[in-house]
KEBA-113220 format. One record per residue: residue number from 1; z, y, x of N, C-alpha, C in turn. Coordinates in steps of 0.2 Angstrom, whole numbers, padded with zeros to 4 digits. Atoms other than C-alpha are relative to their C-alpha. Layout:
BEGIN
[NUM, [Z, Y, X], [Z, Y, X], [Z, Y, X]]
...
//
This chain:
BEGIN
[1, [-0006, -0005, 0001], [0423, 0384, 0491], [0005, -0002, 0006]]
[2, [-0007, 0000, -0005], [0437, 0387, 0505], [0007, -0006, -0004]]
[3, [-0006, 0004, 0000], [0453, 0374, 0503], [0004, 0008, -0002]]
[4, [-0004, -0006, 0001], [0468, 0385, 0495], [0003, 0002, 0007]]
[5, [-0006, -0002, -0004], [0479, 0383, 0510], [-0005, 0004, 0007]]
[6, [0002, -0004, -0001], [0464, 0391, 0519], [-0002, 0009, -0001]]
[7, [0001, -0004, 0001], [0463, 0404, 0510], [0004, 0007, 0002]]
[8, [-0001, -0005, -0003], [0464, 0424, 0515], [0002, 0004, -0003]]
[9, [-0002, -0004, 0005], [0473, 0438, 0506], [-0006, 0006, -0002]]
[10, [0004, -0003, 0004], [0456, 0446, 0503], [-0004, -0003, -0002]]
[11, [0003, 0003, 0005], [0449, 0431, 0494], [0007, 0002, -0007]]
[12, [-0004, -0001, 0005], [0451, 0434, 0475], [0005, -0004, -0003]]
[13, [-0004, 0005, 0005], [0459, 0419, 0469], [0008, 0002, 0003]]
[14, [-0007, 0000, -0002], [0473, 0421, 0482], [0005, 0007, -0001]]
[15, [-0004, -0008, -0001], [0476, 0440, 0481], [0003, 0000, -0011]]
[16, [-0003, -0001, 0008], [0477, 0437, 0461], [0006, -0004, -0002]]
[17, [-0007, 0003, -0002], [0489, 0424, 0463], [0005, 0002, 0003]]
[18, [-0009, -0003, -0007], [0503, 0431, 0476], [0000, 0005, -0008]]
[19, [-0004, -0008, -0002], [0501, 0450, 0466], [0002, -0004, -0008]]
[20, [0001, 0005, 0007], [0500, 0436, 0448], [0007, -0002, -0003]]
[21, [-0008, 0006, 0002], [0517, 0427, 0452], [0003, 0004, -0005]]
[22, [-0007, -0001, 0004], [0531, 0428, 0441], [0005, 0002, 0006]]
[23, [-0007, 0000, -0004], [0543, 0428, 0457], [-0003, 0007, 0005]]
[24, [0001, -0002, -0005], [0533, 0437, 0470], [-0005, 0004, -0002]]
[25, [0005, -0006, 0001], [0520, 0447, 0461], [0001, 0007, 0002]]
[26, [-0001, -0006, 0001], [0528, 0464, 0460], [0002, 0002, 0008]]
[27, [-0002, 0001, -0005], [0536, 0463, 0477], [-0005, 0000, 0004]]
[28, [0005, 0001, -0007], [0519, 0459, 0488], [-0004, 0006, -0003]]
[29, [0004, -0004, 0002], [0512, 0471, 0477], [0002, 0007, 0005]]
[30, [-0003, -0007, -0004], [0522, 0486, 0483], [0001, 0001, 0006]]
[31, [-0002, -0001, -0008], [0524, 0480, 0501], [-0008, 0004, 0003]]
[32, [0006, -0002, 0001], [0504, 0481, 0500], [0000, 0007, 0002]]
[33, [0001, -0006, 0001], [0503, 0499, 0493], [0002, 0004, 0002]]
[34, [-0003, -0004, -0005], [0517, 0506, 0504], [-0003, 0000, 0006]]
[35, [0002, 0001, -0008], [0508, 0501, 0520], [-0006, 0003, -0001]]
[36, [0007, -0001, 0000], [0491, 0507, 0513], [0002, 0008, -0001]]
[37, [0000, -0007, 0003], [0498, 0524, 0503], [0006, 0004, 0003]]
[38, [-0007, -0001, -0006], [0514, 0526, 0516], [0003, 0006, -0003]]
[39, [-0005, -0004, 0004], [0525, 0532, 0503], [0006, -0007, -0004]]
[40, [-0002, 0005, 0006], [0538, 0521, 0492], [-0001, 0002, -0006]]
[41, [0005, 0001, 0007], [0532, 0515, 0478], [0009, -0004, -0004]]
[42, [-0004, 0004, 0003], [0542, 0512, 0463], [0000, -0006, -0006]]
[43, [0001, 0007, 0004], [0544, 0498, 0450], [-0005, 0000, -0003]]
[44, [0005, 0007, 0004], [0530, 0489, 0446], [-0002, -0003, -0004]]
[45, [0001, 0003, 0008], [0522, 0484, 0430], [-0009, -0003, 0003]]
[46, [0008, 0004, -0003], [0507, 0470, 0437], [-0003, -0003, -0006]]
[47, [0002, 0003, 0002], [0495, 0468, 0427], [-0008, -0004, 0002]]
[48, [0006, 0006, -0005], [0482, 0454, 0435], [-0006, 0001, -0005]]
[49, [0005, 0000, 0003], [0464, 0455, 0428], [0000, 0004, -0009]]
[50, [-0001, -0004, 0006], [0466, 0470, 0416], [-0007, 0002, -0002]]
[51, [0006, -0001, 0002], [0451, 0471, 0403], [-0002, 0006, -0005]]
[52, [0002, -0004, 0002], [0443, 0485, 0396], [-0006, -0001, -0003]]
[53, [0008, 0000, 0004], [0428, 0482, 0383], [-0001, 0007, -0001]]
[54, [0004, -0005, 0003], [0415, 0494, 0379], [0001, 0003, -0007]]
[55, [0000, -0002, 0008], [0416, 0504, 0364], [-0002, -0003, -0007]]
[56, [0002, 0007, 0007], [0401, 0497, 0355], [-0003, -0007, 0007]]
[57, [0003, 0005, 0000], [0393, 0480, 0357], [-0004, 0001, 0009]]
[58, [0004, 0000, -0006], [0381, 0485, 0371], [0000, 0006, 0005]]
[59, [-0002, -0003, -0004], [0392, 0495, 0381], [0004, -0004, 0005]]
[60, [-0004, 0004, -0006], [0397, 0491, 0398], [0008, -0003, 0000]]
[61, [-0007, 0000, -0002], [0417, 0483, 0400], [0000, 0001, 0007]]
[62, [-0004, 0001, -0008], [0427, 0483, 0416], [0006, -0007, 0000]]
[63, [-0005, 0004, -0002], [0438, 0468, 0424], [0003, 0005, 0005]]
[64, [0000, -0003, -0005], [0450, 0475, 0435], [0005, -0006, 0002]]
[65, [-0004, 0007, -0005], [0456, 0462, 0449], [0008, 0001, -0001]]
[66, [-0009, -0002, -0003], [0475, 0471, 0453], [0001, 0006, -0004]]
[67, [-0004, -0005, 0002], [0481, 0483, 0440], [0007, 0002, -0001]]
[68, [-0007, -0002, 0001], [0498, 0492, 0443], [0001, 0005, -0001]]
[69, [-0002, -0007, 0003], [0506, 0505, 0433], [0009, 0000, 0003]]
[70, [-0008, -0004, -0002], [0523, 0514, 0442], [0002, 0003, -0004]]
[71, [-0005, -0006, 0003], [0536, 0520, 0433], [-0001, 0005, 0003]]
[72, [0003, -0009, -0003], [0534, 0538, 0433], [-0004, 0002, 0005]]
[73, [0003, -0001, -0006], [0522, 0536, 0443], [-0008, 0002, 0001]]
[74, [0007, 0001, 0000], [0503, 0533, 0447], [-0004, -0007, -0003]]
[75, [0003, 0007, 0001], [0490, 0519, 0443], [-0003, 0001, 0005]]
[76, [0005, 0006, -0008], [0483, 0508, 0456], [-0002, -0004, -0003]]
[77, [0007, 0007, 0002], [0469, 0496, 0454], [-0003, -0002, 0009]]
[78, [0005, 0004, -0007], [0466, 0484, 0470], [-0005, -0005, -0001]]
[79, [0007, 0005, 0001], [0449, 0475, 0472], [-0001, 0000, 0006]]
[80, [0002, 0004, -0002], [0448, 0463, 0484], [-0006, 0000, 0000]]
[81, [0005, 0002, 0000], [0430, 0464, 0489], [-0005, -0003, 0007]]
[82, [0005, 0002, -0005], [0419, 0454, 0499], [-0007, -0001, -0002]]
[83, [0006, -0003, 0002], [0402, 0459, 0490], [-0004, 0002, 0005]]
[84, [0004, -0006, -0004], [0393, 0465, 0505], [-0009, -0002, 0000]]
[85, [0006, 0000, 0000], [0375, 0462, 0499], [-0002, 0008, 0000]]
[86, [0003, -0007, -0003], [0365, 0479, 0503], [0002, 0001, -0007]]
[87, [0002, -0003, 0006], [0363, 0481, 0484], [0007, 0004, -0003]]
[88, [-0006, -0001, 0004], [0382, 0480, 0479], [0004, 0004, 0004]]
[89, [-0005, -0005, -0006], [0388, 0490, 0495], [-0004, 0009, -0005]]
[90, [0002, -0007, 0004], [0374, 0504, 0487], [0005, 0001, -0004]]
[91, [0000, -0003, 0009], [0382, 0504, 0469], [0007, 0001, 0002]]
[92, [-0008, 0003, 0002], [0402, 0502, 0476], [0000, 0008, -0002]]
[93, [-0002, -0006, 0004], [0403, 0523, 0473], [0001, -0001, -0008]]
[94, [0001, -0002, 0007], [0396, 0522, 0457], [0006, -0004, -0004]]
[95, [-0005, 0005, 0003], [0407, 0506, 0452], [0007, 0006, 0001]]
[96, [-0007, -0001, 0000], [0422, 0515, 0458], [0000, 0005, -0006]]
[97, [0001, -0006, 0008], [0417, 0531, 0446], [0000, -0004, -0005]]
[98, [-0001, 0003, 0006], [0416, 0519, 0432], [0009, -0002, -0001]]
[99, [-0007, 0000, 0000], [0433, 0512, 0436], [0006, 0005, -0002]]
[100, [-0005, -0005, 0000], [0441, 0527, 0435], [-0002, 0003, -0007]]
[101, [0001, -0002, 0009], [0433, 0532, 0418], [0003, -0005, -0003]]
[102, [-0003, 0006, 0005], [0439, 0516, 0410], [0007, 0002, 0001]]
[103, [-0005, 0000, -0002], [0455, 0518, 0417], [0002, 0006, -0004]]
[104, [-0001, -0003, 0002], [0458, 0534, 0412], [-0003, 0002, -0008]]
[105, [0002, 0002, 0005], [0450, 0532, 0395], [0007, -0006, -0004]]
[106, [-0004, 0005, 0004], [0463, 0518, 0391], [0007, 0002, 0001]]
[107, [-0008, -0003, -0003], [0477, 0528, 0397], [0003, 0007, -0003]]
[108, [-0001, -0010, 0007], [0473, 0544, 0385], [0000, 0001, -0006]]
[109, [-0001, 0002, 0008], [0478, 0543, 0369], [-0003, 0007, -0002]]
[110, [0000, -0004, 0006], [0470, 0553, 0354], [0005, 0008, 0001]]
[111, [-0005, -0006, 0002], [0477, 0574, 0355], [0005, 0002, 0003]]
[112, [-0005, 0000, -0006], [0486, 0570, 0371], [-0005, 0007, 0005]]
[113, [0002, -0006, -0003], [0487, 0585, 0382], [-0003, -0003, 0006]]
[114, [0002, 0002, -0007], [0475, 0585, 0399], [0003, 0000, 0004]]
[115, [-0005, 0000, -0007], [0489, 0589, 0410], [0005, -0005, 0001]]
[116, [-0004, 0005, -0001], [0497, 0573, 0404], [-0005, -0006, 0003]]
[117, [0003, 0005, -0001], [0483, 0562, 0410], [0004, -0002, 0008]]
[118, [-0005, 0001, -0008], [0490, 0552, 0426], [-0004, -0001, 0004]]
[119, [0003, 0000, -0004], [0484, 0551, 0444], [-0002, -0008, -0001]]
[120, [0001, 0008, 0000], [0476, 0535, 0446], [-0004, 0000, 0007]]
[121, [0003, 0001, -0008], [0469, 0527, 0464], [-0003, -0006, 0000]]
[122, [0004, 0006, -0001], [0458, 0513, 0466], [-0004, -0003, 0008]]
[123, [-0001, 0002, -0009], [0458, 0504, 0482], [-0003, -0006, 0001]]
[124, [0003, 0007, -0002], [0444, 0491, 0488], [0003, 0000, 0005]]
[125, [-0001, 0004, -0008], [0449, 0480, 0501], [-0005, -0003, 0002]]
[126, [0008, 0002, -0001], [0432, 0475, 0510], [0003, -0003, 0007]]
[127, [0001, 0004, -0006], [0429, 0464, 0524], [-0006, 0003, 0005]]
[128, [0007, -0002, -0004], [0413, 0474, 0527], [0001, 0007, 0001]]
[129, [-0002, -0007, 0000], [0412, 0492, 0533], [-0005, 0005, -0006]]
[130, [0005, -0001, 0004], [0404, 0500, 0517], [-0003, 0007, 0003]]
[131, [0002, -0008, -0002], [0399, 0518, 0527], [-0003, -0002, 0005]]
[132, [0003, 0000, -0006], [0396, 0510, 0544], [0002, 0005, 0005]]
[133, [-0005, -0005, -0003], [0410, 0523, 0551], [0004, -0003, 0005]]
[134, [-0005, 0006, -0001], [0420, 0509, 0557], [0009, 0003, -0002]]
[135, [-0006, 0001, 0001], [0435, 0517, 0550], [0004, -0005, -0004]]
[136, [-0005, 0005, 0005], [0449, 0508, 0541], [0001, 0004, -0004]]
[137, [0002, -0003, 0008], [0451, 0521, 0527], [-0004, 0005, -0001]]
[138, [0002, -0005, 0004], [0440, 0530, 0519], [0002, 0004, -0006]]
[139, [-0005, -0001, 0005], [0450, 0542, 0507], [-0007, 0003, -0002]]
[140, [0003, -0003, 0004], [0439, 0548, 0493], [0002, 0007, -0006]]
[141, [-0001, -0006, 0007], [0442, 0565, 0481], [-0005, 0004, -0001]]
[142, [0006, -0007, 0003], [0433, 0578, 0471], [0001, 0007, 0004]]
[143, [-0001, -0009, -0004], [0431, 0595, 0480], [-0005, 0003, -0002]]
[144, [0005, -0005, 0001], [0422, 0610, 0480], [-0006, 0001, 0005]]
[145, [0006, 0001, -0005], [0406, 0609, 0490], [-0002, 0007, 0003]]
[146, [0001, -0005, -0001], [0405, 0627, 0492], [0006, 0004, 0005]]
[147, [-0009, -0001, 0001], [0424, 0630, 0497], [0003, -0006, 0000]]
[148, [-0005, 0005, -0001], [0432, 0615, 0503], [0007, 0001, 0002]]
[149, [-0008, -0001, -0002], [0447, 0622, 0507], [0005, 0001, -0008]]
[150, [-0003, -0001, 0008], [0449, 0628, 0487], [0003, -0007, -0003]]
[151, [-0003, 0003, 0005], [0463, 0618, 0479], [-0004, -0005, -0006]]
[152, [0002, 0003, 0004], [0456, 0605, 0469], [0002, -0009, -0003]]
[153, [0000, 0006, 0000], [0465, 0591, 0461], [0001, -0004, -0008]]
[154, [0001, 0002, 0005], [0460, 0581, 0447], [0003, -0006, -0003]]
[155, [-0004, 0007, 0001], [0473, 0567, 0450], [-0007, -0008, 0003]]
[156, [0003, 0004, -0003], [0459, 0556, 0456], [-0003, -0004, 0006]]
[157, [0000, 0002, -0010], [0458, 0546, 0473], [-0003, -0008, -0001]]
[158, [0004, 0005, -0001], [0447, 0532, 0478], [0000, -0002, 0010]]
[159, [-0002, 0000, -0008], [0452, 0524, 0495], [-0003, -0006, 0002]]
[160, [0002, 0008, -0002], [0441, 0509, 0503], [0004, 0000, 0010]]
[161, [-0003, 0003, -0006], [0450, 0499, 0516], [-0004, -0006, 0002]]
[162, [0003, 0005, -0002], [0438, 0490, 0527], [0005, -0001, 0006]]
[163, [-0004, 0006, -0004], [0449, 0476, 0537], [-0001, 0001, 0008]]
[164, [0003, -0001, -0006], [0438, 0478, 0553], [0002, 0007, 0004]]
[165, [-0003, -0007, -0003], [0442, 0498, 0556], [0004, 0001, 0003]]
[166, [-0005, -0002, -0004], [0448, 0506, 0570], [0001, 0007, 0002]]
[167, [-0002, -0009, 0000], [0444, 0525, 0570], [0002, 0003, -0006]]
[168, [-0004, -0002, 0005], [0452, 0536, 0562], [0008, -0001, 0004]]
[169, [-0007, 0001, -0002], [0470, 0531, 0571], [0004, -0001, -0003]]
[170, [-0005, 0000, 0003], [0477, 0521, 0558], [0005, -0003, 0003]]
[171, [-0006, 0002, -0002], [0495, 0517, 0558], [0002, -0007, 0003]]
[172, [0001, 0006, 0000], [0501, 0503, 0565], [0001, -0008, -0004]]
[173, [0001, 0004, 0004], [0506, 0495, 0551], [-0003, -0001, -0003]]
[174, [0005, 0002, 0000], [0493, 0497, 0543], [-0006, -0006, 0002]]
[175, [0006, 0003, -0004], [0482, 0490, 0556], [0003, -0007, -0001]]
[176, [-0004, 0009, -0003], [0495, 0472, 0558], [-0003, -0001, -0008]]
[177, [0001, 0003, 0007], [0492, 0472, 0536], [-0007, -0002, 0000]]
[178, [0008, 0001, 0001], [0473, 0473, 0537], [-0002, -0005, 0005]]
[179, [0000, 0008, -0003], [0472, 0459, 0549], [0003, -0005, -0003]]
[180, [-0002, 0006, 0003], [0484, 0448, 0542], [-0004, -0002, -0008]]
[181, [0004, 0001, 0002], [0474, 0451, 0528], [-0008, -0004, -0001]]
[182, [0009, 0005, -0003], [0457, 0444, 0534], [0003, -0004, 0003]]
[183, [0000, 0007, -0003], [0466, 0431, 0541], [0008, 0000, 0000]]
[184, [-0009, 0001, 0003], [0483, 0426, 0533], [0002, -0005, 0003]]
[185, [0000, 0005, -0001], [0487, 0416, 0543], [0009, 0003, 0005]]
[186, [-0009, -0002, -0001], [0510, 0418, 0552], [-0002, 0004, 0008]]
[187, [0001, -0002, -0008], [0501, 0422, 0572], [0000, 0009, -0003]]
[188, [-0001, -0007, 0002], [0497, 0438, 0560], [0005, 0005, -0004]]
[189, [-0006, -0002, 0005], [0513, 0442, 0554], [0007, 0001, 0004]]
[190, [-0006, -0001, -0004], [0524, 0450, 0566], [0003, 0004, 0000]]
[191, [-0007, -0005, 0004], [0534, 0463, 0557], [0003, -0002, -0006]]
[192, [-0006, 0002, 0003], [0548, 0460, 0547], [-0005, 0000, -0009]]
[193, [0002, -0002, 0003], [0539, 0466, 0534], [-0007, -0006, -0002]]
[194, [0005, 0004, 0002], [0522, 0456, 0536], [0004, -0007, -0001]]
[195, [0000, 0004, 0001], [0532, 0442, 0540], [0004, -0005, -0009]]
[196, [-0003, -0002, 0004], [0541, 0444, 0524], [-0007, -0005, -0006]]
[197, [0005, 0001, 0006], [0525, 0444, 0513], [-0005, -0009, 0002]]
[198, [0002, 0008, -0001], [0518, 0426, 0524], [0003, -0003, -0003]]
[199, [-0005, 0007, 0002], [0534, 0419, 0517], [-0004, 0000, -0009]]
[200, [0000, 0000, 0007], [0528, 0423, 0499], [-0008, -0003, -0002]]
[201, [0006, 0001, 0000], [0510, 0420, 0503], [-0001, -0008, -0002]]
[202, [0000, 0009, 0000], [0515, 0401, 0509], [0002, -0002, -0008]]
[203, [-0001, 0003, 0004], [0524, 0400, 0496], [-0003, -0001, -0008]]
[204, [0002, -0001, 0005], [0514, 0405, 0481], [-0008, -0004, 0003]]
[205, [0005, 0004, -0003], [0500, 0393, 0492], [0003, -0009, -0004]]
[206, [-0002, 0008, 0002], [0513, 0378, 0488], [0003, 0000, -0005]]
[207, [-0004, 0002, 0009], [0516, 0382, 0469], [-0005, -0005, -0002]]
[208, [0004, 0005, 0002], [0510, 0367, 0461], [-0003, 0004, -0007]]
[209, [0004, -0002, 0007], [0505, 0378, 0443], [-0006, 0003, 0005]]
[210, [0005, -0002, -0004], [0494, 0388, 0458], [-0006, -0006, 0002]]
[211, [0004, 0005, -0004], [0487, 0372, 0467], [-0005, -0002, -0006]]
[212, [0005, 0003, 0004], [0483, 0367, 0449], [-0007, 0002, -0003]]
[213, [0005, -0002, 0002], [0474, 0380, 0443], [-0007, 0001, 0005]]
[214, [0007, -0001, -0006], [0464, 0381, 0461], [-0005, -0006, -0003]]
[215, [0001, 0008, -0001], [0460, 0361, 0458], [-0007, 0003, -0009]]
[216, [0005, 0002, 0007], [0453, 0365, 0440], [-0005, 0006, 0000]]
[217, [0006, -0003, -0003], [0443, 0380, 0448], [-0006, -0003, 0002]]
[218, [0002, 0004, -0003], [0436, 0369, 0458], [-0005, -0004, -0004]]
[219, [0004, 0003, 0005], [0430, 0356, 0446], [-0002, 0004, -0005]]
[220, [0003, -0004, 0008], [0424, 0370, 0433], [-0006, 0000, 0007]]
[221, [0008, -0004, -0003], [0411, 0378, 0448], [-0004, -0008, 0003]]
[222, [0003, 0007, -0001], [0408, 0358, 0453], [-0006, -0002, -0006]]
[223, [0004, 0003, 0003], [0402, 0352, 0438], [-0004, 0004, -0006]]
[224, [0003, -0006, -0001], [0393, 0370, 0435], [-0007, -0001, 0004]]
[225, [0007, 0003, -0006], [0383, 0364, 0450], [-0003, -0007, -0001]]
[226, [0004, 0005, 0000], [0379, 0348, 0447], [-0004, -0001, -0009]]
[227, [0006, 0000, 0008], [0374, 0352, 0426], [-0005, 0002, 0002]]
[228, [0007, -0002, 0001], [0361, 0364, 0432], [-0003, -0006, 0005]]
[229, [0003, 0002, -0004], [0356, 0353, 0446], [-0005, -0006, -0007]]
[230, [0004, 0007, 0005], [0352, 0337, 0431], [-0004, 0006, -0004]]
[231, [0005, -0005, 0004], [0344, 0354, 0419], [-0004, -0001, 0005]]
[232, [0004, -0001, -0004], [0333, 0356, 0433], [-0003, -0006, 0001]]
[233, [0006, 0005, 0000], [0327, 0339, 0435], [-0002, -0003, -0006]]
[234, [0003, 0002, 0005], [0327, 0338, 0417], [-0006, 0002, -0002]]
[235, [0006, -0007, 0001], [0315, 0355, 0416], [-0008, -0004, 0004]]
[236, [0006, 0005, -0001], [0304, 0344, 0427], [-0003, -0004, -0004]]
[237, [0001, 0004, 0003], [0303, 0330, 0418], [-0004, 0002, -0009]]
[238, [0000, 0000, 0005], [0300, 0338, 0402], [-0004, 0010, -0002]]
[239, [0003, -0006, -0001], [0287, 0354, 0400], [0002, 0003, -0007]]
[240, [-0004, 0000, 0007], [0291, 0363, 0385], [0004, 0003, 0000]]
[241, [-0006, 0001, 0001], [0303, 0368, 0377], [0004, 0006, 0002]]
[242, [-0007, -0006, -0004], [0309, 0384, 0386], [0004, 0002, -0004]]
[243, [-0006, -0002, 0003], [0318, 0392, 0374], [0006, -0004, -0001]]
[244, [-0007, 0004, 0003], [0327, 0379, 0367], [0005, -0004, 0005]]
[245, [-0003, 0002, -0007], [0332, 0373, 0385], [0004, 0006, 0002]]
[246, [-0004, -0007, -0004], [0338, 0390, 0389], [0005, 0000, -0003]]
[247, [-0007, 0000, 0003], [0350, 0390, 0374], [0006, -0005, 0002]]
[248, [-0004, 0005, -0001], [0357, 0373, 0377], [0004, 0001, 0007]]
[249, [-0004, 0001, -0008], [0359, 0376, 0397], [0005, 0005, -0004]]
[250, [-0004, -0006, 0002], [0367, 0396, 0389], [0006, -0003, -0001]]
[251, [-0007, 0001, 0005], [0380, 0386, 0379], [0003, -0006, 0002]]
[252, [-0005, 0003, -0006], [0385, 0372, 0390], [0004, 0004, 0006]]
[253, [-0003, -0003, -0005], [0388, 0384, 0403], [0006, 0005, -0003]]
[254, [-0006, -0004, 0003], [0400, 0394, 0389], [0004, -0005, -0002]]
[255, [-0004, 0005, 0001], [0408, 0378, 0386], [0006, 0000, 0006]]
[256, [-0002, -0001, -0005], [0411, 0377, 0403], [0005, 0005, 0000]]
[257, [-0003, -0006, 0001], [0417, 0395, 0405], [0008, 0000, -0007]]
[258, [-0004, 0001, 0002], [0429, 0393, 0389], [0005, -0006, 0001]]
[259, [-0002, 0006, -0002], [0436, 0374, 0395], [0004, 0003, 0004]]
[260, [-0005, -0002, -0007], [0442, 0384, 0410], [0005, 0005, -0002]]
[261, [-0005, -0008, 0001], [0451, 0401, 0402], [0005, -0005, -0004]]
[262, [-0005, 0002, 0005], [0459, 0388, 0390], [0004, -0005, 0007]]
[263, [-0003, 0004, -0005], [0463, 0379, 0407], [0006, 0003, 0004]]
[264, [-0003, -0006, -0004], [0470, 0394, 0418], [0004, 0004, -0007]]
[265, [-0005, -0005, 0003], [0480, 0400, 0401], [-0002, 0005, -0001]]
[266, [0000, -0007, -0001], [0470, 0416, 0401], [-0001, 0002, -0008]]
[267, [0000, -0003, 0007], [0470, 0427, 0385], [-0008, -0001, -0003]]
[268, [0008, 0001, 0001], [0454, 0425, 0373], [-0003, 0007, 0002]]
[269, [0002, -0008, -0002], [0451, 0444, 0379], [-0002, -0001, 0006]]
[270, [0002, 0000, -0008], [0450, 0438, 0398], [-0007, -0004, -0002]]
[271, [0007, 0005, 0002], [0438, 0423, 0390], [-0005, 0002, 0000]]
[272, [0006, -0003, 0001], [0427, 0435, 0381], [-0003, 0003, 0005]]
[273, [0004, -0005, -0007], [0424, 0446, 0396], [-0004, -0005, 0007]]
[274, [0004, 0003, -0004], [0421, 0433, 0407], [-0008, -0005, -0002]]
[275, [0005, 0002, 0003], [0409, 0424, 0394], [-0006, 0006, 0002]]
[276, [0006, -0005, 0001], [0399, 0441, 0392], [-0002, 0002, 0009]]
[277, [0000, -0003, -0004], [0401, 0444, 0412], [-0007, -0005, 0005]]
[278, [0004, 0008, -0003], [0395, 0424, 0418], [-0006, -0001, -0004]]
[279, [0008, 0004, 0005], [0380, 0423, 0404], [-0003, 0006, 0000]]
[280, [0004, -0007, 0001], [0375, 0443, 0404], [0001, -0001, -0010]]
[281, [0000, 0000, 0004], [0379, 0441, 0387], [0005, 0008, -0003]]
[282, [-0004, -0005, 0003], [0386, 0454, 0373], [0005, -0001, -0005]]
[283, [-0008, 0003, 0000], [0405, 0453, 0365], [-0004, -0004, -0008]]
[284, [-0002, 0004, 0004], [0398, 0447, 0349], [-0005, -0006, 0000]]
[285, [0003, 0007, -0003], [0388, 0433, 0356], [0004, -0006, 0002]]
[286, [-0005, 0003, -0005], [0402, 0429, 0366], [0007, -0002, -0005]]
[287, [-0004, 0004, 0008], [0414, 0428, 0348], [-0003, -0003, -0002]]
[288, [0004, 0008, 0004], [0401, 0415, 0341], [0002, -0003, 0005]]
[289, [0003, 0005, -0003], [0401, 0406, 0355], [0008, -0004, 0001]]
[290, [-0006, -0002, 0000], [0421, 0407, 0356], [0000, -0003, -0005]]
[291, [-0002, 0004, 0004], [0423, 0401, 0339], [-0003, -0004, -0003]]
[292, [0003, 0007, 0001], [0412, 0388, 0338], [0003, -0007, 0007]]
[293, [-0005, 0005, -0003], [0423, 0380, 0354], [0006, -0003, -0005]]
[294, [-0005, 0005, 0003], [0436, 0380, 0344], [-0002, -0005, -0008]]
[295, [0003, 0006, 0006], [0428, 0372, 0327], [0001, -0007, 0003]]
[296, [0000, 0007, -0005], [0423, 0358, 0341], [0007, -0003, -0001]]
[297, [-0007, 0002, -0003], [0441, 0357, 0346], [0004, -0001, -0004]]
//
């Protein structure tokens, strides 16, 4: 794993942290969205890893990296992605259509009118070009296929921002963001503005509550690595037994996975999602396995 003070604002620890802070979250958030959706954007309500469970048992949830709700305004959901295996570049549409059903789903209350449902925008940040167009945005909405000029809006918008992009003729602020973005480093920070959000960058780099939670990242995916490493030459050693090896390794690694949410502070709702996310498990697996940490504990 990258050192923190390396890291880039489209890794996710670092972009969850800045938009996460208590001081500077709401603030890097909007400097972000303005330079992307080149309107101002008003107050900010940041919610960092917003979870959405499936209705039943063995339906899909959603994590969303950067969820912000505007006063009077829109939803926005940033996803930070660096996924570019072929497989996960095929699915990112389909992922986005999901996001946007969850989202709008947990935003619609029971008997509420359709004209009150809100825009909502969902915006990868990719390092990779997901089209192979080399632009830097791609805006996506719903149209008429037969009649593109016909009127049609459903409040829906899906915008991928590859870093690398140069046709198209975006803005120039845009273009200094998306660089310093792939590479957060002050050489890329020469507007008032960019050089603004480095200050916040650095400084949300040298919070010690930040450095700690990086540090016990760290040791969670370390000694992750070296458990299977000993299961695997236990598996050697020892024929047999599959199943009962598959449980043991299953519920060390949800040990692990729980050790950490309770480390990082996170809600047992973040925990659950992450247990069901890291083991391919379902939520009521994922509450056993949850309430037998705490018995232990």
């Amino acid at each position: 794993m990258k050192k923190l003070e390396d890291m880039n604002l489209v890794d996710n620890f670092l972009a969850y942290s800045l938009t996460a802070h208590k001081t500077y979250g709401e603030e890097a958030s909007r400097y972000i969205l303005e330079c992307i959706l080149r309107r101002k954007i008003r107050h900010l309500t940041v919610v960092p890893q917003k979870v959405w469970y499936g209705e039943q048992p063995e339906n899909h949830g959603v994590r969303l990296d950067i969820y912000l709700d505007e006063e009077d305004g829109e939803i926005f959901d940033l996803e930070p992605d660096n996924n570019s295996s072929a497989a996960d570049v095929e699915a990112l549409p389909r992922r986005a259509r999901f996001y946007h059903a969850k989202i709008d789903s947990g935003n619609f209350a029971a008997g509420e009118d359709y004209s009150n449902l809100r825009n909502v925008v969902v915006v990868f940040i990719t390092t990779y070009d997901p089209f192979k167009r080399n632009r830097m945005i791609y805006t996506i909405q719903n149209s008429c296929k037969e009649d593109p000029q016909l009127t049609y809006d459903d409040g829906a918008r899906t915008i991928f921002l590859y870093t690398g992009g140069t046709e198209g003729n975006p803005p120039d602020e845009l273009l200094q963001l998306a660089r310093y973005m792939e590479c957060s480093v002050s050489g890329n920070a020469q507007t008032a503005g960019l050089a603004r959000l480095h200050e916040m960058v650095m400084k949300v780099k040298a919070d010690r509550e930040v450095g700690a939670a990086y540090m016990n990242l760290v040791e969670m995916e370390k000694r992750i690595k070296e458990k299977a490493k000993e299961e695997g030459r236990a598996e050697g050693r020892e024929e047999g037994r599959e199943e009962g090896r598959e449980e043991g390794r299953e519920e060390g690694r949800a040990e692990e996975i729980i050790d950490s949410g309770w480390e990082f502070k996170l809600s047992e709702e973040v925990i659950l999602e992450r247990l069901q996310k890291k083991l391919n498990i379902n939520p009521e697996i994922a509450k056993k396995y949850l309430a037998s940490y705490k018995q232990k504990s």
